[in-house]
KOLPA-805780 format. One line per field, with one value per residue: residue number from 1; chain; x, y, z of N, C-alpha, C, CB in turn. Coordinates in nm, 2 decimals, always signed. Glycine has a CB too. Example, Ala and Ser with C-alpha at 12.3 -4.5 7.8 and 13.67 -1.06 7.14 Angstrom:
REM residues 2
num = (1; 2)
chaine = (A; A)
n_xx = (+1.32; +1.28)
n_yy = (-0.57; -0.22)
n_zz = (+0.78; +0.71)
ca_xx = (+1.23; +1.37)
ca_yy = (-0.45; -0.11)
ca_zz = (+0.78; +0.71)
c_xx = (+1.32; +1.29)
c_yy = (-0.33; +0.00)
c_zz = (+0.78; +0.79)
cb_xx = (+1.13; +1.41)
cb_yy = (-0.45; -0.06)
cb_zz = (+0.90; +0.57)
REM end
This chain:
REM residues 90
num = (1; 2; 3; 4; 5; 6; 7; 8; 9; 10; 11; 12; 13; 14; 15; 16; 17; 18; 19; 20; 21; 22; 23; 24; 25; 26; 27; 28; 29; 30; 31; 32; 33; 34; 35; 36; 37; 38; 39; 40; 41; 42; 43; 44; 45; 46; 47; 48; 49; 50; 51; 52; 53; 54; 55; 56; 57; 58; 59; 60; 61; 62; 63; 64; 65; 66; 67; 68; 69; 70; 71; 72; 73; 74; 75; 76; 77; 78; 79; 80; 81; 82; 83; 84; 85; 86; 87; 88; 89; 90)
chaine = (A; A; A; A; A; A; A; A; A; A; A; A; A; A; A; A; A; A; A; A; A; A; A; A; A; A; A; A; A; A; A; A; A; A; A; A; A; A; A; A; A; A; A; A; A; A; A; A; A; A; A; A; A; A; A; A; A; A; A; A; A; A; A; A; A; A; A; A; A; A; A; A; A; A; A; A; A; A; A; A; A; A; A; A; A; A; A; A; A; A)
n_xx = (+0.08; +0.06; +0.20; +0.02; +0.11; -0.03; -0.07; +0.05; +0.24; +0.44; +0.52; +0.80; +1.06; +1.26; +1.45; +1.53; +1.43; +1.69; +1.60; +1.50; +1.20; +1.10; +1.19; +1.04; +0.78; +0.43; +0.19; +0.01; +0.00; +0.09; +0.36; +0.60; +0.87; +1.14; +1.42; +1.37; +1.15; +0.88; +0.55; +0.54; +0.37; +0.28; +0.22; +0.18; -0.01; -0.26; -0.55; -0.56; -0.70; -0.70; -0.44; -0.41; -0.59; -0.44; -0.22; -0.31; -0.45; -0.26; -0.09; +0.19; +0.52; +0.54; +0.57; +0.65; +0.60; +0.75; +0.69; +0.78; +0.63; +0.76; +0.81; +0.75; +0.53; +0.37; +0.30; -0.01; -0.29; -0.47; -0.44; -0.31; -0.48; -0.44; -0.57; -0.60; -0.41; -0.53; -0.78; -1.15; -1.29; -1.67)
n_yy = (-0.12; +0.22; +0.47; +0.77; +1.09; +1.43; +1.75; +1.94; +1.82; +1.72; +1.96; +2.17; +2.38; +2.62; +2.83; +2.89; +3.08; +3.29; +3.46; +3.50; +3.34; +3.42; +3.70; +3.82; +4.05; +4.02; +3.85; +3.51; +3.40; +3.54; +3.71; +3.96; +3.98; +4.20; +4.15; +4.06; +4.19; +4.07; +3.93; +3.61; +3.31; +3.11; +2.81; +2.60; +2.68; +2.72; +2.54; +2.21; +2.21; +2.55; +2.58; +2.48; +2.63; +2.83; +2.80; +2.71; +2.95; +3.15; +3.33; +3.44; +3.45; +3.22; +3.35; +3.08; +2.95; +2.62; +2.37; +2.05; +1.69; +1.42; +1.15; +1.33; +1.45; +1.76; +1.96; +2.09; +2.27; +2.07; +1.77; +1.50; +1.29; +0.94; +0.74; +0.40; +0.11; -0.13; -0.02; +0.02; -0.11; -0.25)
n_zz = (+0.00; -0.07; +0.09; +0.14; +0.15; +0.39; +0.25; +0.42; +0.56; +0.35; +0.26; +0.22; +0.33; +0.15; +0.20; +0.49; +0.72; +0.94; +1.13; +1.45; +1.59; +1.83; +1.85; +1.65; +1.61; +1.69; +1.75; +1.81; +1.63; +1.36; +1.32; +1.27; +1.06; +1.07; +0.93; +0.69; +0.61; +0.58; +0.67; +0.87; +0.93; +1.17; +1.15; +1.34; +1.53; +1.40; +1.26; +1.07; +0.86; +0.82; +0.77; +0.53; +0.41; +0.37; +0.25; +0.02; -0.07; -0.12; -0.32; -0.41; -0.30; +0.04; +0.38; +0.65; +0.95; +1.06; +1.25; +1.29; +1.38; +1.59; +1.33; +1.16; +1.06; +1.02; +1.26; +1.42; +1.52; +1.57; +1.59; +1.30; +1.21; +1.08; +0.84; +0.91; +0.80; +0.74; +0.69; +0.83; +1.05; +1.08)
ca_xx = (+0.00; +0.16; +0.12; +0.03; +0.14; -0.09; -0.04; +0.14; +0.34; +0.54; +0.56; +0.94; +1.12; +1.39; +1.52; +1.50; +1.46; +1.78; +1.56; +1.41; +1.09; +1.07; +1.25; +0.99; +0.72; +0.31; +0.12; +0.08; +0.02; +0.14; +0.46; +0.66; +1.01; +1.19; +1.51; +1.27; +0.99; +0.72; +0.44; +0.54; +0.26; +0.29; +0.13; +0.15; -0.12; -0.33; -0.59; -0.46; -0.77; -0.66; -0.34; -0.43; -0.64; -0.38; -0.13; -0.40; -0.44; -0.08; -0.04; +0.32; +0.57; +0.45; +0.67; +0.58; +0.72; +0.71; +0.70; +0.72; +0.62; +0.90; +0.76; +0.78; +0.41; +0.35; +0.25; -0.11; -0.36; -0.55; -0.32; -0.41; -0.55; -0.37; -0.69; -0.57; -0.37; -0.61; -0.95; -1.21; -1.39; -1.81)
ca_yy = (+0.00; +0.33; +0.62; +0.94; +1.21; +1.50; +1.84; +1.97; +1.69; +1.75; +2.09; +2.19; +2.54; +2.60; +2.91; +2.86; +3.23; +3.28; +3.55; +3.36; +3.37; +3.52; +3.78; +3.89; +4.18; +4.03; +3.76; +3.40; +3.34; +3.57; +3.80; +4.05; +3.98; +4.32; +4.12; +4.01; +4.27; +3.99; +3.83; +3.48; +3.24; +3.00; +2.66; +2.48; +2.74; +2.71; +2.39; +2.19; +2.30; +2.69; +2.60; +2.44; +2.73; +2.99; +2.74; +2.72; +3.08; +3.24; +3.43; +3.49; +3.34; +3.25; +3.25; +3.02; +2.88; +2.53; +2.23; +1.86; +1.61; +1.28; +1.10; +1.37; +1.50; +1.91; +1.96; +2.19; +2.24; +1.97; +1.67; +1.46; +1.11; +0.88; +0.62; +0.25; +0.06; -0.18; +0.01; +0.04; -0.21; -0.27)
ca_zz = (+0.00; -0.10; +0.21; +0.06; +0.30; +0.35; +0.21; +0.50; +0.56; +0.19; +0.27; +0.26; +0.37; +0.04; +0.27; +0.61; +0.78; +1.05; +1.25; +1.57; +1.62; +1.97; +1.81; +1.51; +1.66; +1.65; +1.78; +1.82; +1.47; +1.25; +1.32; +1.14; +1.00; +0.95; +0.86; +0.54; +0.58; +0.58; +0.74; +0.89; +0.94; +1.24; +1.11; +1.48; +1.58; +1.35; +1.26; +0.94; +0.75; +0.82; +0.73; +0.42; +0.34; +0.40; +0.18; -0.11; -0.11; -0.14; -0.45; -0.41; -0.20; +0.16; +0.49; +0.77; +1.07; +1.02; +1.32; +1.24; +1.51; +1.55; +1.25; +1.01; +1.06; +1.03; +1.39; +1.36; +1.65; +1.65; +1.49; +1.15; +1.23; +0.96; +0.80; +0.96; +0.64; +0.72; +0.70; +0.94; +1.11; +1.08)
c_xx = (+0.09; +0.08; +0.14; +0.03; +0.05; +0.00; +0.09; +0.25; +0.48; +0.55; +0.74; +0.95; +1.27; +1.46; +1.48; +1.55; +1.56; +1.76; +1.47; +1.30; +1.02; +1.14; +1.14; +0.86; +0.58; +0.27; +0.15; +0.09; +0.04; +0.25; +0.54; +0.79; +1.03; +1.32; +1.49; +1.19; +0.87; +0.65; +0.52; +0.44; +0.32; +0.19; +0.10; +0.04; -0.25; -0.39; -0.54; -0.55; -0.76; -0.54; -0.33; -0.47; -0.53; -0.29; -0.20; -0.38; -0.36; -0.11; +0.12; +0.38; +0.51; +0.58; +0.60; +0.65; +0.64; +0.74; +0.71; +0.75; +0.77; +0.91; +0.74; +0.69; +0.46; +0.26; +0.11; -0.15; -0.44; -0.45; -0.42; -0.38; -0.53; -0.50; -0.55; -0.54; -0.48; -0.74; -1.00; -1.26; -1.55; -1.82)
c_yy = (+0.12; +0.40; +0.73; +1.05; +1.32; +1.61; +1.91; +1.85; +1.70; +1.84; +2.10; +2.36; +2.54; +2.67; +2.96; +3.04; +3.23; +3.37; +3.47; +3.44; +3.46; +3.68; +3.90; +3.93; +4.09; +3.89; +3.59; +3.29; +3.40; +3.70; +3.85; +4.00; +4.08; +4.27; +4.14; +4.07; +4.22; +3.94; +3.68; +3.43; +3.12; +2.91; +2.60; +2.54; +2.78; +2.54; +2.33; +2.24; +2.46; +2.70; +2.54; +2.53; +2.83; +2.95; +2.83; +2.88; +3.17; +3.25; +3.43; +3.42; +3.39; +3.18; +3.22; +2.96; +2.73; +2.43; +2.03; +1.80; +1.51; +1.21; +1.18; +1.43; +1.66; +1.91; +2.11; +2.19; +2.11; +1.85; +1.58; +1.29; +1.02; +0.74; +0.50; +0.21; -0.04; -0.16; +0.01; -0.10; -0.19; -0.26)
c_zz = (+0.00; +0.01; +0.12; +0.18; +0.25; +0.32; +0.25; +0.54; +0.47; +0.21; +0.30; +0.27; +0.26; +0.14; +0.32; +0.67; +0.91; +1.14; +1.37; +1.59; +1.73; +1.93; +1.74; +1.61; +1.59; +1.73; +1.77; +1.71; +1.37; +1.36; +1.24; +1.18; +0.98; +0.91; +0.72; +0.51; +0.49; +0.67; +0.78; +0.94; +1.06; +1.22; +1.25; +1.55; +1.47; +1.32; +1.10; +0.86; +0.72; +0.73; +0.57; +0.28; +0.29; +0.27; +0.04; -0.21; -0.15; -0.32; -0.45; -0.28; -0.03; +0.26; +0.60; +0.87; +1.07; +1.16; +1.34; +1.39; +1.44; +1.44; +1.15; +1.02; +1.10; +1.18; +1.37; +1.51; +1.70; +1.55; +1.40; +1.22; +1.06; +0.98; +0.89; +0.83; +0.66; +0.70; +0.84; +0.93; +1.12; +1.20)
cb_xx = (-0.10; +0.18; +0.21; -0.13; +0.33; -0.19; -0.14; +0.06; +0.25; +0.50; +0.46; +1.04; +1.18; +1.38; +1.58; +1.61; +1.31; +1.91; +1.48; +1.49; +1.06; +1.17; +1.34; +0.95; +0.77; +0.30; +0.03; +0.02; -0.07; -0.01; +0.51; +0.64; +1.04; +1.22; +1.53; +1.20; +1.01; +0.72; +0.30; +0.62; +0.21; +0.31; +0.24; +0.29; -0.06; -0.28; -0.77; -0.41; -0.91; -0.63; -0.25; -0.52; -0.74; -0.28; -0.12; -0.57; -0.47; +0.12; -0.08; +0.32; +0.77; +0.26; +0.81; +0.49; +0.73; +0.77; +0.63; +0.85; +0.42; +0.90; +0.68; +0.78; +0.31; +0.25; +0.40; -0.23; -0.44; -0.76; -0.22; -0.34; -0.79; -0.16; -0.75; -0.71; -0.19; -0.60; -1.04; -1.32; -1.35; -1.86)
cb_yy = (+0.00; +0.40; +0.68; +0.97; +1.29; +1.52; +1.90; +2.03; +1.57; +1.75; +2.15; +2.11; +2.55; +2.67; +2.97; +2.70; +3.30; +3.30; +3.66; +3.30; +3.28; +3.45; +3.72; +3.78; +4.36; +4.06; +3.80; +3.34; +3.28; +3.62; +3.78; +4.24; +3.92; +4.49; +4.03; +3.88; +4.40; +3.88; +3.81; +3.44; +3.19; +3.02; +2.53; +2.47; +2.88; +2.79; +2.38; +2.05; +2.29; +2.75; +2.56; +2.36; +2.78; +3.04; +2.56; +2.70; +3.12; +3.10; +3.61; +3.66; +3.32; +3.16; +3.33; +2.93; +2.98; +2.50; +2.26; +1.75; +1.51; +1.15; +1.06; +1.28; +1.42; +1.99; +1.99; +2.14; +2.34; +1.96; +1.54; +1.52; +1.12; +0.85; +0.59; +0.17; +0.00; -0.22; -0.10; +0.16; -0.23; -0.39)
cb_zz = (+0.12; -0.28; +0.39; -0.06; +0.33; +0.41; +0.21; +0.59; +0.49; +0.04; +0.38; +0.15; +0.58; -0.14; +0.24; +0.68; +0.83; +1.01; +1.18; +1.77; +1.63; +2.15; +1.72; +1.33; +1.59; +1.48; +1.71; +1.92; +1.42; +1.10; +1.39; +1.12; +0.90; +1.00; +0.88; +0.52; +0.53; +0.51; +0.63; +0.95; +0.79; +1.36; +1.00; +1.61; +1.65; +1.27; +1.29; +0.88; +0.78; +0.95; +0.84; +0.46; +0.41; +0.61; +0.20; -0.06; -0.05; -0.09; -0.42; -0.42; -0.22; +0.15; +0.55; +0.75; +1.28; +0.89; +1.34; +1.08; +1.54; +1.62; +1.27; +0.88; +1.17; +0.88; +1.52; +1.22; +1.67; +1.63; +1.60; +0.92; +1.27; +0.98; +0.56; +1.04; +0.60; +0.77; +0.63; +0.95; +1.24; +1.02)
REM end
């Protein structure tokens, strides 16, 4: 059975911002960069469908602060429940 990883999951960072987060001026989910004078998006405070949306939506490039659980998983607010390779049970 092939795993297909979700959206966020595949998500990669080509160039990884070197300003720390506690650093950049705004909130718990979006803060300013003036290194880069942009918006960063924190994905781990957000639910994956937000963060899905926010992905979808981008016009132009999009910075985010990215989390992965042990396993590789995009860490979101509520976490993604991977189907059973075997299916469900009746």
């Amino acid at each position: 059975m092939t795993k297909n990883p979700d959206m966020l999951d595949r998500l990669q960072i080509s160039v990884p911002c070197s300003t720390d987060w506690d650093q950049m001026t705004g909130k718990d989910r979006i803060r300013y960069c003036g290194e880069c004078s942009r918006d960063v998006y924190d994905i781990s405070r957000m639910t994956r469908n937000e963060a899905k949306a926010l992905i979808s939506s981008a016009t132009s490039r999009l910075c985010v602060r990215l989390i992965r659980d042990e396993d590789g998983s995009t860490l979101t607010e509520e976490p993604f429940i991977r189907p059973h390779p075997a299916g469900r049970k009746a």
